[in-house]
Residue, then its C-alpha position, 0 to 999 in steps of 0.5 A: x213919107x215912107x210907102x206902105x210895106x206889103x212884104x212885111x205884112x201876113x198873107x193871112x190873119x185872125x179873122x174878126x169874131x165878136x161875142x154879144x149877149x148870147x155869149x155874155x153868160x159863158x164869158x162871165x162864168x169863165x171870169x168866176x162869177x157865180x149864178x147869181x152875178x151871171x144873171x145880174x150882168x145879163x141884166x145890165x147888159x139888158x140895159x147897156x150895150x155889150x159887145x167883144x171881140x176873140x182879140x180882147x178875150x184871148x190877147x188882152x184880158x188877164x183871166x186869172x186877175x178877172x173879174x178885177x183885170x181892167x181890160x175885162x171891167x173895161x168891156x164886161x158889164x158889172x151888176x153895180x153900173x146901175x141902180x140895184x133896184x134896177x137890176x133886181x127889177x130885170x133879174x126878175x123879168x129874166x127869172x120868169x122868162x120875160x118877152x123881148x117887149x117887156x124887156x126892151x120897154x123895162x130897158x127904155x125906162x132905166x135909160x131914159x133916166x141916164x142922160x143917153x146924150x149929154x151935151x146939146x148932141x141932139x139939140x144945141x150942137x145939131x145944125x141945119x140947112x134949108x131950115x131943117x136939122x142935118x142928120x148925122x152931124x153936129x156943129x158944135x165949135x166954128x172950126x169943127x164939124x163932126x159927122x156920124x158915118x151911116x155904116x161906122x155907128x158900132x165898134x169892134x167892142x164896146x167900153x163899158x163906159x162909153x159917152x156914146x152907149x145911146x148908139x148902139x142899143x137899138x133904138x132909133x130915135x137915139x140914134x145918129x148916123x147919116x149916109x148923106x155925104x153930099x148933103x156933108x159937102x154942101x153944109x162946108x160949103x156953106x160954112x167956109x169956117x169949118x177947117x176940120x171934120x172929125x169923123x165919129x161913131x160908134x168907130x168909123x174904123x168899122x166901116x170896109x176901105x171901100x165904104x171909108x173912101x166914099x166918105x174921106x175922097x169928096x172932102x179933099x177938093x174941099x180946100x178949106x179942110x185943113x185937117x181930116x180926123x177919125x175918132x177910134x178905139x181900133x187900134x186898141x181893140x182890133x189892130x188887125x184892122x191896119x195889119x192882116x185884114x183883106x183891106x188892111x192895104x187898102x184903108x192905108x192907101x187911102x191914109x196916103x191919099x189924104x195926106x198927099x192931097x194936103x190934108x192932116x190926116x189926124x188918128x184919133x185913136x182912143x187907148x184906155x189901159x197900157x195893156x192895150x199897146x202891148x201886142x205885136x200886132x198894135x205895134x205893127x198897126x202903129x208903124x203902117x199908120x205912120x208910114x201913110x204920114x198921119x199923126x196919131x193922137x191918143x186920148x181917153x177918159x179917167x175911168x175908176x176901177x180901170x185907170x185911176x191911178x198916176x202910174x197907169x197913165x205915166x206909163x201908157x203916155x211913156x209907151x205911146x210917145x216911145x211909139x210915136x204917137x202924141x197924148x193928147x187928152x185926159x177926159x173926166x167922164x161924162x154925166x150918162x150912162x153909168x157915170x156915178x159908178x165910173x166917175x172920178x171927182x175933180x180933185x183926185x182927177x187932177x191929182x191923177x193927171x199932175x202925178x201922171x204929168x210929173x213922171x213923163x218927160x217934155x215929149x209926153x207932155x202934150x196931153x192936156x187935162x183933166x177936161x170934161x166935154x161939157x155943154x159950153x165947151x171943153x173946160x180943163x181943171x188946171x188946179x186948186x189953189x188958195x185965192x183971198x182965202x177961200x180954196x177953188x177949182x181953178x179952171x179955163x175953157x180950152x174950146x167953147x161953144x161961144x169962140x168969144x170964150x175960148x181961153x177964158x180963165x174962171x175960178x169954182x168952189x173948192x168940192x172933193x164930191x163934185x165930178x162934173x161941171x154941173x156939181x160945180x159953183x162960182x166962186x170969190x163972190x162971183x155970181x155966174x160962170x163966164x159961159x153962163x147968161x146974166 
């Protein structure tokens, strides 16, 4: 393992500048969008969370190509997310000057409509100990425990399609989050088949190295962790995280001390678009995180109108195996939120994803998809296939929420429309899927 290069890093960097709401009216005017479009994105933006950074403005949205350039739809709300009658329906509150209790109330009513946790994530996944619910944790798969670090529930920018949008408009009861690192320990302690914690958010690598320290360092005595993984969309939106921030050395230094305690310290870094491997400053980051020997992994989801086409993932996989990262996943987008604008159907998916696989070599191949993170488990589209006449979705569940099920082949009704396992059916005369109940 090499030791982290001081000399190589700037003394000095950009130092972090969001952009919210109060600056979504001038960001969209400079994207071209006339008034009305300006007031329709506010109002959307009343509803779904928006947040950016000067990184992502200045260095990798096209604004010349804007409103269509990817990286902008992939954080700038759109009037056509929602419903129109919606967005007519806040249009009007902002026109008449609405309170912020009317809007908010408005807001809630839109969003309880848009599933805001799929999953089981506030129910099935949700585990106790002492017979009452552990905030901040979900234990979903045997091996796995996820925990929502307190201080790490925002992100450098928000993805317009982000499964975890419920985080970060405000309103607590949708919220998960947990500063109790003890009562963490306590729960693997008691649970000797978790082998792996995934820390979550919102984007832990939000948090400063000293808050990250406070939750990473009493995991390593724990000696049936086998892995440490941190889920995070920082390299793509904030690389000066890993480079030019004051803790920047600091954050790597504990990356070290993971991994000389033995623990795989995986980085799950989260890369929507090429673009976003394109800087200097994210090559830079990538080298740094290496040089602690943790692996990055890197997966998204497919998104319509910011990567739906084989030649932008063939690419982005190229690019992130040429820097020594592994593709990991595909994901179908997940039924919240905004879905029906953002979704995909499963067929083009899979014809995305097999054109995509057949453009990169052996190396790159890692990735696994198109997967959708449903309420059973992780179930992949493995293809379409013509089986005693009758055309099917041929599937499996790569994890599950019952072990049992792990691997589990099954077949579904062929559907060009259906985008989720819900819209799905069994097929060849088959009554139920095998993760459903008799």
């Amino acid at each position: 393992m090499h030791r982290i290069d001081d000399a190589a890093r700037p003394t000095t960097g950009e130092r972090f500048r969001a952009y919210t709401t109060h600056h979504l009216d001038e960001l969209a005017a400079r994207a071209g969008l006339d008034e009305t479009e300006r007031l329709e994105t506010r109002a959307v933006a009343t509803v779904l969370p928006f947040r950016v950074n000067a990184y992502v403005v200045d260095q990798l949205i096209d604004w010349d190509a804007a409103p269509d350039d990817p990286m902008f739809r992939l954080t700038f709300p759109r009037p056509d997310m929602l419903p129109h009658q919606d967005v007519a329906r806040i249009c009007d509150l902002l026109r008449a000057g609405a309170d912020r209790k009317q809007l908010t109330r408005v807001a809630n009513e839109i969003r309880a409509r848009l599933n805001p946790h799929p999953a089981g994530q506030m129910t099935l996944n949700r585990p106790t100990a002492d017979d009452e619910p552990l905030d901040g944790v979900q234990h979903k798969y045997d091996e796995t425990v996820l925990f929502f670090p307190r201080q790490g529930q925002t992100c450098h920018a928000y993805c317009t399609y982000c499964f975890r949008w419920a985080q970060f408009v405000g309103e607590h009861d949708l919220k998960m989050s947990s500063d109790d690192i003890d009562g963490l320990v306590a729960y693997l302690r008691a649970h000797p088949e978790v082998t792996s914690v995934l820390f979550t958010g919102g984007d832990p690598m939000i948090m400063t190295a000293e808050r990250l320290e406070r939750y990473v360092i009493p995991l390593l005595d724990l000696p049936q962790l086998e892995s440490i993984r941190i889920g995070t969309k920082s390299l793509g939106y904030w690389p000066q995280r890993f480079v030019t921030d004051a803790d920047a050395d600091a954050t790597l230094r504990l990356f070290e001390r993971t991994v000389a305690a033995g623990k795989n310290l995986a980085f799950m870094a989260h890369f929507s678009h090429p673009t976003e491997l394109s800087t200097d400053i994210v090559q830079d980051a990538i080298r740094r995180i290496h040089a602690t020997g943790a692996l990055i992994r890197t997966q998204a989801p497919l998104i319509r109108t910011v990567n739906d086409d084989p030649a932008t993932w063939a690419r982005m996989w190229r690019e992130q195996t040429r820097l020594g990262m592994v593709p990991y996943y595909l994901f179908v987008e997940r039924d919240t939120g905004p879905q029906d604008y953002f979704a995909v159907p499963l067929a083009r998916a899979y014809a995305i994803y097999r054109a995509a696989y057949q453009r990169v070599a052996g190396l790159a191949r890692t990735v696994r998809g198109p997967s959708m993170s449903a309420t059973p488990g992780k179930v992949c589209v493995d293809g379409i296939a013509e089986v005693g006449g009758e055309r099917v979705f041929v599937l499996h569940m790569i994890q599950a929420r019952d072990a049992e099920l792990v691997g589990t082949p099954f077949f579904a009704q062929y559907d060009e429309r259906a985008a989720w396992l819900d819209d799905l059916k069994p097929a060849l005369g088959a009554a139920r899927f095998p993760f459903e109940e008799g």
